[in-house]
Wavefront OBJ file of the C-alpha trace (Angstrom):
o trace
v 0.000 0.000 0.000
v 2.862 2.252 0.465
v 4.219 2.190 -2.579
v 1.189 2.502 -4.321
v 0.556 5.905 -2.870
v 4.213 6.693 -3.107
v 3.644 5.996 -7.299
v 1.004 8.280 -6.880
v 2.119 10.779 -5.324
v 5.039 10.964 -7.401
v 2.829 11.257 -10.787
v 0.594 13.708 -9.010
v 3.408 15.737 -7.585
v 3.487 19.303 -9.139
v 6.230 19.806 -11.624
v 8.957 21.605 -9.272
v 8.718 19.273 -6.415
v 11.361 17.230 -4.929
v 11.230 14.236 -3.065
v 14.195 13.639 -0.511
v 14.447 10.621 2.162
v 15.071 11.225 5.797
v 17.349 9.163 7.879
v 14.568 6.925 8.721
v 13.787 6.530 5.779
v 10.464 8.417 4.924
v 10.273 10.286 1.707
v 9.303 14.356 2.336
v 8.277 16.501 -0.756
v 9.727 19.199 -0.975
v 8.065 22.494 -3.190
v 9.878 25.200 -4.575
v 8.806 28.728 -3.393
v 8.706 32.294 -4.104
v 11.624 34.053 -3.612
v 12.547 38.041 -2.411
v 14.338 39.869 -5.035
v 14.968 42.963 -2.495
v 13.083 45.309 -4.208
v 9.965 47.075 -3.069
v 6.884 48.508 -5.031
v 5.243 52.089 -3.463
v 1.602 52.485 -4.413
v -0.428 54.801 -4.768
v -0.874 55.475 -1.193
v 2.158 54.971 0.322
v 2.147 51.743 1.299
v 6.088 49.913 0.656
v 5.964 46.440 -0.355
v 8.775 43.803 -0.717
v 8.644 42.319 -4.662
v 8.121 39.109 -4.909
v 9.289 36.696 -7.858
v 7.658 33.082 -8.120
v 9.091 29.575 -10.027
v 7.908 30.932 -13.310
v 9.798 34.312 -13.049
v 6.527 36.359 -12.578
v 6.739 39.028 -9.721
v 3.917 40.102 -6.921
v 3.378 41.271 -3.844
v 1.317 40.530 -0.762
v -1.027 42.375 -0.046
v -3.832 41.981 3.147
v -7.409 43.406 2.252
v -9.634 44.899 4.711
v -10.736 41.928 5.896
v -7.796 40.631 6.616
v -7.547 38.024 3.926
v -4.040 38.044 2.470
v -3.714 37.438 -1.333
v -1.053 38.210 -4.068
v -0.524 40.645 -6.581
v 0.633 39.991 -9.646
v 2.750 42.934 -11.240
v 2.560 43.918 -14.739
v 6.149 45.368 -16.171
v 5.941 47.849 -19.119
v 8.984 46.831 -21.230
l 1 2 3 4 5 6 7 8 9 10 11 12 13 14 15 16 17 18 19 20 21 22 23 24 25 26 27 28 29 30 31 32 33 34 35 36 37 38 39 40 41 42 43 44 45 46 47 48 49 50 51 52 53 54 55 56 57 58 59 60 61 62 63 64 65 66 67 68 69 70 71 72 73 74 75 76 77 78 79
């Protein structure tokens, strides 16, 4: 039963996952993440936010709504 969910698992897994084994022997997946790039983005009111840049190169910020739900921000780039 193990390995059938492990075969799963591993043809379910998204795209940029890793799977690494522990010393016990246990297999962990492990997802890539969004990373800072040290810049920040000023809107129109003020506010500073750090930039953002997910696995597919696309940059964002976090921003928290009124209600307190927090949600990203994808960033268009005039070129």
């Amino acid at each position: 039963m193990k390995y059938l969910l492990l075969i799963l698992l591993m043809y379910t897994a998204p795209a940029r996952a890793q799977m690494v084994q522990d010393a016990q022997g246990n297999y962990t997946m492990i997802v890539a993440k969004a990373q800072s790039t040290g810049k920040t983005f000023t809107d129109a009111k003020g506010n500073i936010y750090p930039v953002m840049q997910s696995i597919n190169g696309k940059h964002f910020i976090i921003r928290t709504s009124k209600t307190g739900r927090i949600y990203k921000q994808y960033l268009k780039v005039k070129e």
